[in-house]
N, CA, C and O atoms as CSV, one atom per row, in Angstrom:
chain,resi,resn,atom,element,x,y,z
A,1,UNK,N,N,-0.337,16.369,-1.626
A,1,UNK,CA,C,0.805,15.824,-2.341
A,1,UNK,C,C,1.422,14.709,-1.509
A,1,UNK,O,O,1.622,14.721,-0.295
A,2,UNK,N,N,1.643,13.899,-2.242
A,2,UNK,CA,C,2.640,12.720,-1.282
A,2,UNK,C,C,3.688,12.832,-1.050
A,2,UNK,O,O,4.502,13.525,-1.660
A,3,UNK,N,N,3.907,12.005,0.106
A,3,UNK,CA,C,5.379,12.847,1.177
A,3,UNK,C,C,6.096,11.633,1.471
A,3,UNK,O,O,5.356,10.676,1.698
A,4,UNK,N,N,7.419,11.394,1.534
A,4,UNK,CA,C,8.337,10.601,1.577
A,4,UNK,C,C,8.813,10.193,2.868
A,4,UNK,O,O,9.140,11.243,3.423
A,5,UNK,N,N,9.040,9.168,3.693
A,5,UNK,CA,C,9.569,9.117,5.611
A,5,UNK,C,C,10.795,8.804,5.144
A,5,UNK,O,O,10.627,7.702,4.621
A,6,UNK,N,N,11.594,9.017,5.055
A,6,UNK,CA,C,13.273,8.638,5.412
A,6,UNK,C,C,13.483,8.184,4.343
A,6,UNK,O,O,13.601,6.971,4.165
A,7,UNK,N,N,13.536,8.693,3.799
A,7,UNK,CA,C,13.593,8.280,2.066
A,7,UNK,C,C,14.943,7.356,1.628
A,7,UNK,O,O,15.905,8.106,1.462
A,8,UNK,N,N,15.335,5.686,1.354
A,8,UNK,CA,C,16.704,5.424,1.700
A,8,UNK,C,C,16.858,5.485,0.239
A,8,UNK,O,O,16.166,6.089,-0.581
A,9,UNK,N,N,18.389,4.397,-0.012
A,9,UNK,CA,C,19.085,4.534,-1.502
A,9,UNK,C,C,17.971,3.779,-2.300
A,9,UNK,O,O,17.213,3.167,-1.548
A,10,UNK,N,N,17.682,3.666,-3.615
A,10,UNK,CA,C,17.182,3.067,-4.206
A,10,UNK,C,C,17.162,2.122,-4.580
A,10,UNK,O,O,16.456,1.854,-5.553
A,11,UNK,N,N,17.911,1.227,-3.982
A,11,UNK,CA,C,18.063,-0.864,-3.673
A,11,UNK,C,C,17.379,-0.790,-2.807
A,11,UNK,O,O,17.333,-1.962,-2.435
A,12,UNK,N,N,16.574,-0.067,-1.959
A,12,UNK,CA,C,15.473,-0.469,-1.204
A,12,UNK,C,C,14.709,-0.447,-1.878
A,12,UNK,O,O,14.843,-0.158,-3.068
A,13,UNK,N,N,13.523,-0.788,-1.244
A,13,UNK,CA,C,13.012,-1.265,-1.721
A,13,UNK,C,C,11.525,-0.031,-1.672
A,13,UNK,O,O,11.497,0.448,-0.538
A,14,UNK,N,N,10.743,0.366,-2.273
A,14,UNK,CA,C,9.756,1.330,-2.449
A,14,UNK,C,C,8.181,0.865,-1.826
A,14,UNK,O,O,7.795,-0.289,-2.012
A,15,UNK,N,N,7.438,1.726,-1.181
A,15,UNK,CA,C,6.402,1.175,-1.085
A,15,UNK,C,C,5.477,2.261,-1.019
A,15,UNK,O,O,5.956,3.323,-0.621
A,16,UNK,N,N,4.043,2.246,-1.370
A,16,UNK,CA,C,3.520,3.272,-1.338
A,16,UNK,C,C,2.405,3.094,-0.379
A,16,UNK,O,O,1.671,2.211,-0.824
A,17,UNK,N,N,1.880,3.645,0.967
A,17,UNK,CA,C,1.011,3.788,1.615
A,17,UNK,C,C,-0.405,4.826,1.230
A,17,UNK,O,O,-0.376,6.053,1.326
A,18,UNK,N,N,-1.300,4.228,0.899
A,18,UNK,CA,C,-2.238,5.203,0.480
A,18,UNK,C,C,-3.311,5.161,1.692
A,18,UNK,O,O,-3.983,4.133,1.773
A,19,UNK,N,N,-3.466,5.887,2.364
A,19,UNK,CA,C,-4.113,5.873,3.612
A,19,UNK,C,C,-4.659,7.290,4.540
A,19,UNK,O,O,-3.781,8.064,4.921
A,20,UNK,N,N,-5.617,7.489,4.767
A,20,UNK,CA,C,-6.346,9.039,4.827
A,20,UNK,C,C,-6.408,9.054,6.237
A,20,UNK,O,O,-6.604,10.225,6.561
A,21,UNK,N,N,-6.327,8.214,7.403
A,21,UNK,CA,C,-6.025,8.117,8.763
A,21,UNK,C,C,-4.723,8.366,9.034
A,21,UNK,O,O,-3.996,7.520,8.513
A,22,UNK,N,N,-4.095,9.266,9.698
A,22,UNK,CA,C,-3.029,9.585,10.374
A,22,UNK,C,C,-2.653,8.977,11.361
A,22,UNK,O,O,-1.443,9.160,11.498
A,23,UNK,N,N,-3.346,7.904,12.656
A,23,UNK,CA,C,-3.074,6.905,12.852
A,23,UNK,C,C,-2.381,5.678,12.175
A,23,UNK,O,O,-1.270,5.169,12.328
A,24,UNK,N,N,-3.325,5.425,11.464
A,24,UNK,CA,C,-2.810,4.071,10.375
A,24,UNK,C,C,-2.302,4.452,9.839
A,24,UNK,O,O,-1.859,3.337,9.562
A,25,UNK,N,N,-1.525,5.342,8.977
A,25,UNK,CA,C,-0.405,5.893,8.636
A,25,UNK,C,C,0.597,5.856,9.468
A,25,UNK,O,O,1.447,5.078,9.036
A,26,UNK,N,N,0.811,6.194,10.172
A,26,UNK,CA,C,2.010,6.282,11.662
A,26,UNK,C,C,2.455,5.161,11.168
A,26,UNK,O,O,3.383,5.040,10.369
A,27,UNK,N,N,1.396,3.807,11.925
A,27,UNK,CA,C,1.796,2.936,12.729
A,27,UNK,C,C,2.268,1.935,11.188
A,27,UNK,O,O,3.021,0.987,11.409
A,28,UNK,N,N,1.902,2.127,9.966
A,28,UNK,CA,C,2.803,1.402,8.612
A,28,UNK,C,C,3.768,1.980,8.641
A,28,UNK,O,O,4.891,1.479,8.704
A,29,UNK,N,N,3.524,3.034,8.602
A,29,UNK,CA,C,5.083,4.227,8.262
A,29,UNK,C,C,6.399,3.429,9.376
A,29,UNK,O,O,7.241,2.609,9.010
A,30,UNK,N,N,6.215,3.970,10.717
A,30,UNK,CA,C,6.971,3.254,11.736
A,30,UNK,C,C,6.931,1.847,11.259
A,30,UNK,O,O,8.058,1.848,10.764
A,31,UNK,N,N,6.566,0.862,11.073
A,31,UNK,CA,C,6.855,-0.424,11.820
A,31,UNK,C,C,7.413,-0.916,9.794
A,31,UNK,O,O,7.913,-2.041,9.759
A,32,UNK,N,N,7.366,-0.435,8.822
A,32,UNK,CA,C,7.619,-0.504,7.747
A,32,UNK,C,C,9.612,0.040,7.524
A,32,UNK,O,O,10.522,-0.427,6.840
A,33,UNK,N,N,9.555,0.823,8.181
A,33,UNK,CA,C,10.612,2.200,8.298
A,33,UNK,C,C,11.389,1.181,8.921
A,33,UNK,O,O,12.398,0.831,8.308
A,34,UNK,N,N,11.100,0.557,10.156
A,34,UNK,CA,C,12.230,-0.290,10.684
A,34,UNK,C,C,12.641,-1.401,9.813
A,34,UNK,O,O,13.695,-1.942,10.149
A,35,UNK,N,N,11.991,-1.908,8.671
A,35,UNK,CA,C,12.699,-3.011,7.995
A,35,UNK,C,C,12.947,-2.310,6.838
A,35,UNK,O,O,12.603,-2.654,5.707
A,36,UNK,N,N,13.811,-0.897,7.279
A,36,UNK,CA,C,14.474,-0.456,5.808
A,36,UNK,C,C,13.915,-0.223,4.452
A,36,UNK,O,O,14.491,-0.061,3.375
A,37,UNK,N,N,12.869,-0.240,4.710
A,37,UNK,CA,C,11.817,0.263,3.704
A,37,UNK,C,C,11.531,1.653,3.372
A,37,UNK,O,O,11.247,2.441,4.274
A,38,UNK,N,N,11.599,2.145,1.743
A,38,UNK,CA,C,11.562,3.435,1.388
A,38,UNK,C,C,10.024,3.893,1.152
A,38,UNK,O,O,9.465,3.843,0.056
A,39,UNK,N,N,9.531,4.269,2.151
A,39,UNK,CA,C,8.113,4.890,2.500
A,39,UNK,C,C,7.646,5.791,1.418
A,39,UNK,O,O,8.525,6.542,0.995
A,40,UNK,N,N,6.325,5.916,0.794
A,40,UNK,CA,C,5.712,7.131,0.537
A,40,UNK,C,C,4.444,6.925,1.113
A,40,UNK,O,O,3.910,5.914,1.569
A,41,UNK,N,N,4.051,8.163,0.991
A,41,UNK,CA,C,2.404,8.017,1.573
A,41,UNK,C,C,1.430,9.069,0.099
A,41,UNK,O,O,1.672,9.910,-0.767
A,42,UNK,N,N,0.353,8.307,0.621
A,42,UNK,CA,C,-0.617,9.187,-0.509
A,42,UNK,C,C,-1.747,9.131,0.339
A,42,UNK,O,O,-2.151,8.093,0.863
A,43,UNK,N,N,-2.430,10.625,0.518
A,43,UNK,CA,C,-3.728,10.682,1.744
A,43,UNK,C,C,-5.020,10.287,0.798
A,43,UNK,O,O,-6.131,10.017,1.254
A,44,UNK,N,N,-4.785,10.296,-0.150
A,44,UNK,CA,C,-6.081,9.340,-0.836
A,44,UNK,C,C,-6.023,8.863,-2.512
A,44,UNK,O,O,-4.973,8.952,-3.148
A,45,UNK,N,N,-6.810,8.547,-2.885
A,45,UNK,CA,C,-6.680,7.286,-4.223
A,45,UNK,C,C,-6.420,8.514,-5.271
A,45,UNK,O,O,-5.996,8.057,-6.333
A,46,UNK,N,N,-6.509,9.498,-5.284
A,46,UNK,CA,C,-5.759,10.298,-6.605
A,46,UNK,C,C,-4.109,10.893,-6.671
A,46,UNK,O,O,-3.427,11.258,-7.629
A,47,UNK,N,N,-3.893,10.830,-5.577
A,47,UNK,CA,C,-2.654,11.279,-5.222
A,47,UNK,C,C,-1.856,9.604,-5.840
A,47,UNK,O,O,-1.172,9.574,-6.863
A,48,UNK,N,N,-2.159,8.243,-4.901
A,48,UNK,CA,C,-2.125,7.346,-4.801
A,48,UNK,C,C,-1.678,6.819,-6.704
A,48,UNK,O,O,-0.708,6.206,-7.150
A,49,UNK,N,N,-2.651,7.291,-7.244
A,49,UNK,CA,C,-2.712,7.145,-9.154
A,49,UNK,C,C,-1.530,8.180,-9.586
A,49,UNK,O,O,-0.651,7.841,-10.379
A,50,UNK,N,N,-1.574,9.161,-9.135
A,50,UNK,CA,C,-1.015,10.346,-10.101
A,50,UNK,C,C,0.703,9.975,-9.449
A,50,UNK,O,O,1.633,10.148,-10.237
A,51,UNK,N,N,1.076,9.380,-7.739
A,51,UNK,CA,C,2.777,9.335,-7.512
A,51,UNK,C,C,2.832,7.862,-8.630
A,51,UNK,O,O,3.769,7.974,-9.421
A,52,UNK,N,N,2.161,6.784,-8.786
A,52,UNK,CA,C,2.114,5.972,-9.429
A,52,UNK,C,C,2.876,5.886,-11.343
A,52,UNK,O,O,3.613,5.240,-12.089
A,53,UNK,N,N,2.029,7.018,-11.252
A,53,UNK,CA,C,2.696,7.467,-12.537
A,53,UNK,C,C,3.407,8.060,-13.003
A,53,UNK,O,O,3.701,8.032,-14.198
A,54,UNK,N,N,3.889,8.791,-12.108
A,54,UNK,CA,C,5.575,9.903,-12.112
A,54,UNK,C,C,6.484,8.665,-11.533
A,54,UNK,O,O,7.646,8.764,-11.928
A,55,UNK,N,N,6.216,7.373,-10.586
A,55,UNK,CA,C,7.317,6.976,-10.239
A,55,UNK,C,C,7.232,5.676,-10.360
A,55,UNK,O,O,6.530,5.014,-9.596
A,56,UNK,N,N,8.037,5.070,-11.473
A,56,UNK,CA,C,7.947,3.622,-11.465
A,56,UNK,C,C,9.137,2.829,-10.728
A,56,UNK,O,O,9.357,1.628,-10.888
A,57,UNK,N,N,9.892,3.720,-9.868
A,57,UNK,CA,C,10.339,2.921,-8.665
A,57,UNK,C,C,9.529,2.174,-7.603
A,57,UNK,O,O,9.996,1.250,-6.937
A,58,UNK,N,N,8.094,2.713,-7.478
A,58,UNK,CA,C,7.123,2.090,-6.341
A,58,UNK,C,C,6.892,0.671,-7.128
A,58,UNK,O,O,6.653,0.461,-8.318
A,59,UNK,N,N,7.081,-0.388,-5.820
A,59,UNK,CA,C,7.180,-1.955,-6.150
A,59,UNK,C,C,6.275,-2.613,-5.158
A,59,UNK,O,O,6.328,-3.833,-5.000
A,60,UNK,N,N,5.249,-1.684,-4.323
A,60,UNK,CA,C,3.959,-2.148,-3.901
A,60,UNK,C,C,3.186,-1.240,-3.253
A,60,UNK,O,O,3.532,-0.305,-2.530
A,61,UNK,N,N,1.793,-1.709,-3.674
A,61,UNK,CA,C,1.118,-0.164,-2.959
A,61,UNK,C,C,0.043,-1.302,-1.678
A,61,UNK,O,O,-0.434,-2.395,-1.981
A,62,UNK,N,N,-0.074,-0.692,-0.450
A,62,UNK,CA,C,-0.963,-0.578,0.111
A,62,UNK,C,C,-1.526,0.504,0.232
A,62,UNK,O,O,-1.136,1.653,0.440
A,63,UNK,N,N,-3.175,-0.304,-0.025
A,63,UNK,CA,C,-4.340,0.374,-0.511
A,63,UNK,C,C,-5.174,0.620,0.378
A,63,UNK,O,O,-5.809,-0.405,0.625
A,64,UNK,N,N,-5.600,1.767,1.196
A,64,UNK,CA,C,-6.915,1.989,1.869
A,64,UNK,C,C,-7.775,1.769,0.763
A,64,UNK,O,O,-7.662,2.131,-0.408
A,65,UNK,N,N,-8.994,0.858,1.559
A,65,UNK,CA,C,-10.426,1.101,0.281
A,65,UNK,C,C,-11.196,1.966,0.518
A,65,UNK,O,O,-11.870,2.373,-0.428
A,66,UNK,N,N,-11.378,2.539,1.778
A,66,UNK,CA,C,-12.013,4.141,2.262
A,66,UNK,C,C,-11.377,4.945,2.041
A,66,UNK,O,O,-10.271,4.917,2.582
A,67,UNK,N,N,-11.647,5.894,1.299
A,67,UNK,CA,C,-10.407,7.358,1.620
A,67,UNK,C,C,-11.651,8.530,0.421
A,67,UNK,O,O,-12.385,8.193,-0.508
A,68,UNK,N,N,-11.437,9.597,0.901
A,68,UNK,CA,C,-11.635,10.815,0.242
A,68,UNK,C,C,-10.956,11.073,-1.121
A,68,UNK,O,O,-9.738,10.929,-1.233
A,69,UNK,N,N,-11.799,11.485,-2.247
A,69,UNK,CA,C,-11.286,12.318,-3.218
A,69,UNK,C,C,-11.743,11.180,-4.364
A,69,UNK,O,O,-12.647,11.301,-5.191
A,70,UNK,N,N,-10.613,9.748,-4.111
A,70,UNK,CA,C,-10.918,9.113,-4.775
A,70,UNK,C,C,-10.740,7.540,-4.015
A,70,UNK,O,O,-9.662,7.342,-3.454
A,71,UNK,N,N,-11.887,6.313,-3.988
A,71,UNK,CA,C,-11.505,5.470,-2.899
A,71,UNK,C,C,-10.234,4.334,-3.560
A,71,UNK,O,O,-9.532,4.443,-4.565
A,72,UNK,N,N,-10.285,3.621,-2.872
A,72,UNK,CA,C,-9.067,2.851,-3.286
A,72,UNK,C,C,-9.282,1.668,-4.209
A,72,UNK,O,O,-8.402,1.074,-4.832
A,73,UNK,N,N,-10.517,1.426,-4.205
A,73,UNK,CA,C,-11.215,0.378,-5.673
A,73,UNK,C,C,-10.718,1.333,-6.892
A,73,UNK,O,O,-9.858,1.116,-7.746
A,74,UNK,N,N,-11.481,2.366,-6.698
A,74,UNK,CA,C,-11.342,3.063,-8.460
A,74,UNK,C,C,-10.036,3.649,-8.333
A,74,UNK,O,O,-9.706,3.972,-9.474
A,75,UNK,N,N,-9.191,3.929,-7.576
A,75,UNK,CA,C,-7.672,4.193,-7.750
A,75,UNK,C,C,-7.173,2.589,-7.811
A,75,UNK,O,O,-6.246,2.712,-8.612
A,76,UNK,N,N,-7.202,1.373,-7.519
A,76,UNK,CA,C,-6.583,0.185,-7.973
A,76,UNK,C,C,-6.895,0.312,-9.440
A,76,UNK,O,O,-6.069,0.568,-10.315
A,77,UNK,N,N,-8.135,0.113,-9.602
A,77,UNK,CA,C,-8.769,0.279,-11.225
A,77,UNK,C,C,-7.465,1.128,-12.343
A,77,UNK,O,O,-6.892,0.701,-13.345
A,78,UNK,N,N,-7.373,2.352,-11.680
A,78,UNK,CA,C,-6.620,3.031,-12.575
A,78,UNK,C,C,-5.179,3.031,-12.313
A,78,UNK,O,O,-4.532,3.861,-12.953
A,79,UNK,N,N,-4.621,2.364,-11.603
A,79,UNK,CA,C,-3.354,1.890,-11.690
A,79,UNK,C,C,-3.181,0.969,-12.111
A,79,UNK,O,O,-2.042,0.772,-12.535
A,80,UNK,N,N,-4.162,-0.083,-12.232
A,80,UNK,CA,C,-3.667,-0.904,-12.685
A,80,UNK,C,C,-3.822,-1.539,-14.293
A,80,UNK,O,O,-3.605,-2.612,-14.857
A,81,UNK,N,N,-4.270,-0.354,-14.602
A,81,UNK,CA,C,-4.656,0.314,-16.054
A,81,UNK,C,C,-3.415,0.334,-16.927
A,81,UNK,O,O,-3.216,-0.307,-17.959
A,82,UNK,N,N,-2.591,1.228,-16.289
A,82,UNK,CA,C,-1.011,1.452,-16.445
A,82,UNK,C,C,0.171,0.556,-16.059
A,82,UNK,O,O,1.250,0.441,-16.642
A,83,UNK,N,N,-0.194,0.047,-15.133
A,83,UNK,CA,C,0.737,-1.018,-13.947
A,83,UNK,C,C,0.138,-1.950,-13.883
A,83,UNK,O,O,-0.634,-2.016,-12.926
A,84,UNK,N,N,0.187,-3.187,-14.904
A,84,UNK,CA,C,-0.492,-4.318,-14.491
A,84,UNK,C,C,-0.036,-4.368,-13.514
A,84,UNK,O,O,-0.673,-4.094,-12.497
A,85,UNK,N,N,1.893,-4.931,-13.497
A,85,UNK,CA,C,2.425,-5.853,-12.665
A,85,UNK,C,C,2.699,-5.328,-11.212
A,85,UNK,O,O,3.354,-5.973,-10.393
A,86,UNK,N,N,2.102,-4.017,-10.946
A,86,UNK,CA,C,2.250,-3.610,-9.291
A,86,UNK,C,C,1.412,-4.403,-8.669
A,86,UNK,O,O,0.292,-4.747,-9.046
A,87,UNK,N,N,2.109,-4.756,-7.473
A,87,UNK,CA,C,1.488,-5.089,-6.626
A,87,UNK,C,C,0.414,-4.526,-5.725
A,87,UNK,O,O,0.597,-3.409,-5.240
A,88,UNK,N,N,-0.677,-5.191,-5.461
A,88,UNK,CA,C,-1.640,-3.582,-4.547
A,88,UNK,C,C,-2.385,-4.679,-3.810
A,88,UNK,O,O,-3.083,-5.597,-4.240
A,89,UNK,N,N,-2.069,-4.356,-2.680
A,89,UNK,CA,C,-2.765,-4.785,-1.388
A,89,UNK,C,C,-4.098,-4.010,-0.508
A,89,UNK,O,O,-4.051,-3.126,0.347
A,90,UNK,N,N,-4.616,-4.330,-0.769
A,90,UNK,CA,C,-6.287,-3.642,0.013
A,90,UNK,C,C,-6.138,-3.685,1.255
A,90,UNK,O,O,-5.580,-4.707,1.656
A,91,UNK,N,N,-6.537,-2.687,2.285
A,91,UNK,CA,C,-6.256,-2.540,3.603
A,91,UNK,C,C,-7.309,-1.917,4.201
A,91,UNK,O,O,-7.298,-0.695,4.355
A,92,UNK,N,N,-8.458,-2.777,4.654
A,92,UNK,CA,C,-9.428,-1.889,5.154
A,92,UNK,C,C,-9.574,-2.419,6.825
A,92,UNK,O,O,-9.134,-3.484,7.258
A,93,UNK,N,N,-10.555,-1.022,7.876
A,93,UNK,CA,C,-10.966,-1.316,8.638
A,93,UNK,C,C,-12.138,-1.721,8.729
A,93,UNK,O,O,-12.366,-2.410,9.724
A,94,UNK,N,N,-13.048,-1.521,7.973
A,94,UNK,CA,C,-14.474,-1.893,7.772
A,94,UNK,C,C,-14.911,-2.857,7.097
A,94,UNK,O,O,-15.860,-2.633,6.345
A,95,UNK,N,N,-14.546,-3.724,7.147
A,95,UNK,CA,C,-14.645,-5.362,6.467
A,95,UNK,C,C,-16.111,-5.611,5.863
A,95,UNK,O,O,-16.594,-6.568,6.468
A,96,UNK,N,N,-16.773,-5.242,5.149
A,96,UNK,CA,C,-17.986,-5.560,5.037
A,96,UNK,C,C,-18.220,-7.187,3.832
A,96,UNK,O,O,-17.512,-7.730,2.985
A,97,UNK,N,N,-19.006,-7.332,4.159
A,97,UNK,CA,C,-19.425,-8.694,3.399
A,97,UNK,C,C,-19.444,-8.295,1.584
A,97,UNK,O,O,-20.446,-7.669,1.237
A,98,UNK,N,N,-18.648,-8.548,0.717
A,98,UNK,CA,C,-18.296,-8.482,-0.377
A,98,UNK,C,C,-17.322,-7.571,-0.482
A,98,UNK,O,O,-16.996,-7.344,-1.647
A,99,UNK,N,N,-16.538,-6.753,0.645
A,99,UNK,CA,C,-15.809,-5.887,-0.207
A,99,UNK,C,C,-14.278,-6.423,-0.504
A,99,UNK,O,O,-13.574,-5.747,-1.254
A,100,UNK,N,N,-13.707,-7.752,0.137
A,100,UNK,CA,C,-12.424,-8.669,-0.549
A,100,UNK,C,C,-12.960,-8.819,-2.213
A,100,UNK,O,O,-12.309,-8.304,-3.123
A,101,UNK,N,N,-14.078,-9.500,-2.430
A,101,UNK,CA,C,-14.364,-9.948,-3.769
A,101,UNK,C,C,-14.206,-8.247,-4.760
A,101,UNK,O,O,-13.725,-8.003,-5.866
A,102,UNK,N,N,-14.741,-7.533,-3.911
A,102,UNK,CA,C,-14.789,-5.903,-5.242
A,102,UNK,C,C,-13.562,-5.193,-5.251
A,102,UNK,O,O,-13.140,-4.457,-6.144
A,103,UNK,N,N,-12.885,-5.565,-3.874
A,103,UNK,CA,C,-11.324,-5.318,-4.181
A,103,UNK,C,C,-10.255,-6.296,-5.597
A,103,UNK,O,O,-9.700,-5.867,-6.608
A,104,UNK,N,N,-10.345,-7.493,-5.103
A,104,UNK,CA,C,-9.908,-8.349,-6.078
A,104,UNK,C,C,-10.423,-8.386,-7.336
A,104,UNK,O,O,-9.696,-8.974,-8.137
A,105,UNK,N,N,-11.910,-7.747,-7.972
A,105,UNK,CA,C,-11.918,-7.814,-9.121
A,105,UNK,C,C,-11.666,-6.202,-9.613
A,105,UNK,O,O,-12.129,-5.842,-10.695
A,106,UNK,N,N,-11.048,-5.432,-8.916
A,106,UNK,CA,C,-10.707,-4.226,-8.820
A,106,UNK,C,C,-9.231,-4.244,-9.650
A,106,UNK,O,O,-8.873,-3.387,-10.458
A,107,UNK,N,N,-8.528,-5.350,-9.274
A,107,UNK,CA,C,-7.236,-5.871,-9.253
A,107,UNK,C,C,-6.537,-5.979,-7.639
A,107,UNK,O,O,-5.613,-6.753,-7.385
A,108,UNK,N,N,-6.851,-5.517,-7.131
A,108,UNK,CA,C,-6.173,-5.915,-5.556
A,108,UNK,C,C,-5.379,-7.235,-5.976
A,108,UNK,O,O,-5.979,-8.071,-6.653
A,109,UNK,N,N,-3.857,-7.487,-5.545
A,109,UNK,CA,C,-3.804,-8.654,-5.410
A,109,UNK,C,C,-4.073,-9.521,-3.936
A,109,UNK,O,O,-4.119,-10.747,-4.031
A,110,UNK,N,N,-4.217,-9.007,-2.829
A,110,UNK,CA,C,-4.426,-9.528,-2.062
A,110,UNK,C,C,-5.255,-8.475,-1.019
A,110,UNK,O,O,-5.524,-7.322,-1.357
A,111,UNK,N,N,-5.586,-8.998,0.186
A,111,UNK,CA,C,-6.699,-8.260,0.926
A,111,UNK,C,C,-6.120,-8.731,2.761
A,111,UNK,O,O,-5.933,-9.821,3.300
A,112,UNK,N,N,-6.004,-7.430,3.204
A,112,UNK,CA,C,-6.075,-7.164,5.097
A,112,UNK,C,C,-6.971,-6.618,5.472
A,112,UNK,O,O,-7.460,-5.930,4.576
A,113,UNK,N,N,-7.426,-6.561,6.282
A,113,UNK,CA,C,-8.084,-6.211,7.395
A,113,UNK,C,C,-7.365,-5.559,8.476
A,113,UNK,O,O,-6.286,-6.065,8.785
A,114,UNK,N,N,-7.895,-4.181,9.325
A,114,UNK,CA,C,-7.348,-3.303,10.424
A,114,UNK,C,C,-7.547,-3.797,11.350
A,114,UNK,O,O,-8.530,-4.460,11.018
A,115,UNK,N,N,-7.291,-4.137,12.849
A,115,UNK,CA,C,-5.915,-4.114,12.671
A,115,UNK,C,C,-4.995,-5.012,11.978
A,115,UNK,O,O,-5.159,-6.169,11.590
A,116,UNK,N,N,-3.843,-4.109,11.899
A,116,UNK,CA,C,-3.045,-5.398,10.944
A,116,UNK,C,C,-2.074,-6.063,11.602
A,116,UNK,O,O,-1.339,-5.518,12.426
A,117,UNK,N,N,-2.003,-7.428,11.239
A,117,UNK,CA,C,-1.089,-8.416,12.452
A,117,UNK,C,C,0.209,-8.213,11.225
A,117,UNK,O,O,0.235,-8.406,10.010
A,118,UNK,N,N,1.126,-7.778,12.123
A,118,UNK,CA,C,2.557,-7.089,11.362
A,118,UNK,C,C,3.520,-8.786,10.774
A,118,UNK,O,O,4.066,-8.881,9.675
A,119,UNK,N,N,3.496,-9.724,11.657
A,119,UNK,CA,C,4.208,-10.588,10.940
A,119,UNK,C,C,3.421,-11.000,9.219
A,119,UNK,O,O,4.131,-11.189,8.231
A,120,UNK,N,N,1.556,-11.085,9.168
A,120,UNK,CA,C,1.070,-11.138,8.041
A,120,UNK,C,C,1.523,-10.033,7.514
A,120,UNK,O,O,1.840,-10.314,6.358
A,121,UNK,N,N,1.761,-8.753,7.760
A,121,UNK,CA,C,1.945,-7.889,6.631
A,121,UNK,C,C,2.904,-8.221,5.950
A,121,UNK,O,O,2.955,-8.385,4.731
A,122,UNK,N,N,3.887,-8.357,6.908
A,122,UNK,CA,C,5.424,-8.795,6.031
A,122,UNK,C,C,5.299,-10.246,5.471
A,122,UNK,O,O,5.933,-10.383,4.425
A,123,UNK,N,N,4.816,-11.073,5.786
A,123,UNK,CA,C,4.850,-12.143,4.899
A,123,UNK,C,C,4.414,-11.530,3.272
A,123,UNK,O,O,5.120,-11.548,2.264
A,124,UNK,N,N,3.011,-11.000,3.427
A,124,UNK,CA,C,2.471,-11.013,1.913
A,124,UNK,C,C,3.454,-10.069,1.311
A,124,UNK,O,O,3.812,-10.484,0.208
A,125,UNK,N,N,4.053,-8.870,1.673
A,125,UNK,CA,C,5.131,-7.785,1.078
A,125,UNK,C,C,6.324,-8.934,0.405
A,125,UNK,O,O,6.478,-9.164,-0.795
A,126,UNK,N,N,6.999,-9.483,1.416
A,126,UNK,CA,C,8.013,-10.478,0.976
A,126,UNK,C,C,7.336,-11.370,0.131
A,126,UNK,O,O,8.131,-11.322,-0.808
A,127,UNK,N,N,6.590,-12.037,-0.188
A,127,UNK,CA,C,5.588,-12.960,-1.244
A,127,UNK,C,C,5.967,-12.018,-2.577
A,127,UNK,O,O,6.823,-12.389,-3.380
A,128,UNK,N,N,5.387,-11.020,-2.692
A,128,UNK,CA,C,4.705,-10.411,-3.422
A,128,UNK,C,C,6.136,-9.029,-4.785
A,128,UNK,O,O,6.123,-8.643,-5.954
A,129,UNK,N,N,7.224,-8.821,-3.326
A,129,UNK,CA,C,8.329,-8.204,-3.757
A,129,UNK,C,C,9.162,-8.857,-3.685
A,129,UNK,O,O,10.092,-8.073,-3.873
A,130,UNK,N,N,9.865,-10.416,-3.444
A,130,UNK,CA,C,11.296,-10.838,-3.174
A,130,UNK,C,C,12.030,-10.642,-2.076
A,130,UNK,O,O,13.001,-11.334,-1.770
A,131,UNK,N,N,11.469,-9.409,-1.246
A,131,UNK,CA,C,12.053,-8.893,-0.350
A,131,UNK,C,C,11.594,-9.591,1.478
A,131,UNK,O,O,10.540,-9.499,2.107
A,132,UNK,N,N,12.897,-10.242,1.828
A,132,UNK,CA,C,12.582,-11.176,2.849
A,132,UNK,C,C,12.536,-9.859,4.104
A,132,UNK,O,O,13.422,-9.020,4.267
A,133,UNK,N,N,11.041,-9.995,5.018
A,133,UNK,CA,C,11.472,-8.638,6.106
A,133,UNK,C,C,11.597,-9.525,7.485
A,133,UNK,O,O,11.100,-10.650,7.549
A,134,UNK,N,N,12.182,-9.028,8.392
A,134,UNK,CA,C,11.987,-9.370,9.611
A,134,UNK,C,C,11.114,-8.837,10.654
A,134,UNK,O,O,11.471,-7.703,10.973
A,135,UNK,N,N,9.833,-9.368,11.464
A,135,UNK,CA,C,8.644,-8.890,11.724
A,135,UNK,C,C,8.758,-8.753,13.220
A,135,UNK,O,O,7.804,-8.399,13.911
A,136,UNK,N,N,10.186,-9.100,13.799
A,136,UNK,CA,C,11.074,-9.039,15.106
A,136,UNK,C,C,11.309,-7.765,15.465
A,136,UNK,O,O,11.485,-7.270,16.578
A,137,UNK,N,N,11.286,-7.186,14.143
A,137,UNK,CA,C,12.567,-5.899,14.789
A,137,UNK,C,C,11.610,-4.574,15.104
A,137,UNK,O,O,12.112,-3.539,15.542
C-alpha cells in the first residue's frame, strides 16, 4: 500500500514516487520533503495506478521503469488512460538504448536517468507543475 512522508496542507503541492529501491526512495523522499513537497510513495506500478485513482490531488508522478508487480511503462499506459493531463516522469537506472523512446510513447512526459542531478529534477517538476523549487536547500 502506499505510504505518505510528512504529509503537508493541500496547497502543496502532491507528488507521487513510484519506486521499488529503498535507497532511491530515501534520497527523493528527503531531498523532495525539503522543498515542501507532499510525498507519496508507491513500491511498484500497480499500487502507483490504483493511489492514482483514489487521488486526484497527485499533480506528478515519478516513474521507476523497473519495478515488480507491474513496471512503470504499463503503469504510465494505464494512468494515463484515466489522467491524460498528469504529469509522469520516467526515472530509470538502467538506461538502455530505446528505453526514453518506449517510455515516451508510453506517455512519459519526460525522461531521467539514476543518478539524479537534483537541480534537473527540480527544474523539470517546476516546468511541468508551476511550482518554482529551490535546489539550494
Amino acid at each position: 500500500m502506499p505510504t505518505t512522508f510528512d504529509r503537508k496542507p493541500s496547497s502543496s503541492l502532491s507528488i507521487l514516487i513510484a519506486e521499488d529501491d529503498e535507497s532511491n526512495l530515501f534520497y527523493l523522499a528527503t531531498i523532495l520533503k525539503k522543498a515542501n513537497l507532499n510525498i507519496i510513495t508507491a513500491f511498484n506500478g500497480k499500487q502507483a495506478v490504483d493511489y492514482c485513482h483514489l487521488h486526484p490531488d497527485v499533480g506528478l508522478v515519478l516513474m521507476d521503469i523497473r519495478m515488480p508487480v507491474m513496471d512503470g511503462i504499463e503503469a504510465t499506459r494505464e494512468i494515463k488512460s484515466f489522467r491524460k493531463e498528469l504529469p509522469i516522469i520516467a526515472v530509470t537506472a538502467f538506461a538502455m538504448t530505446g528505453d526514453e523512446k518506449k517510455a515516451r510513447e508510453a506517455g512519459c512526459d519526460d525522461y531521467l536517468t539514476k543518478p539524479l542531478n537534483k537541480r534537473l529534477l527540480f527544474e523539470k517538476i517546476s516546468h511541468y507543475t508551476g511550482h518554482i523549487l529551490n535546489s539550494t536547500k
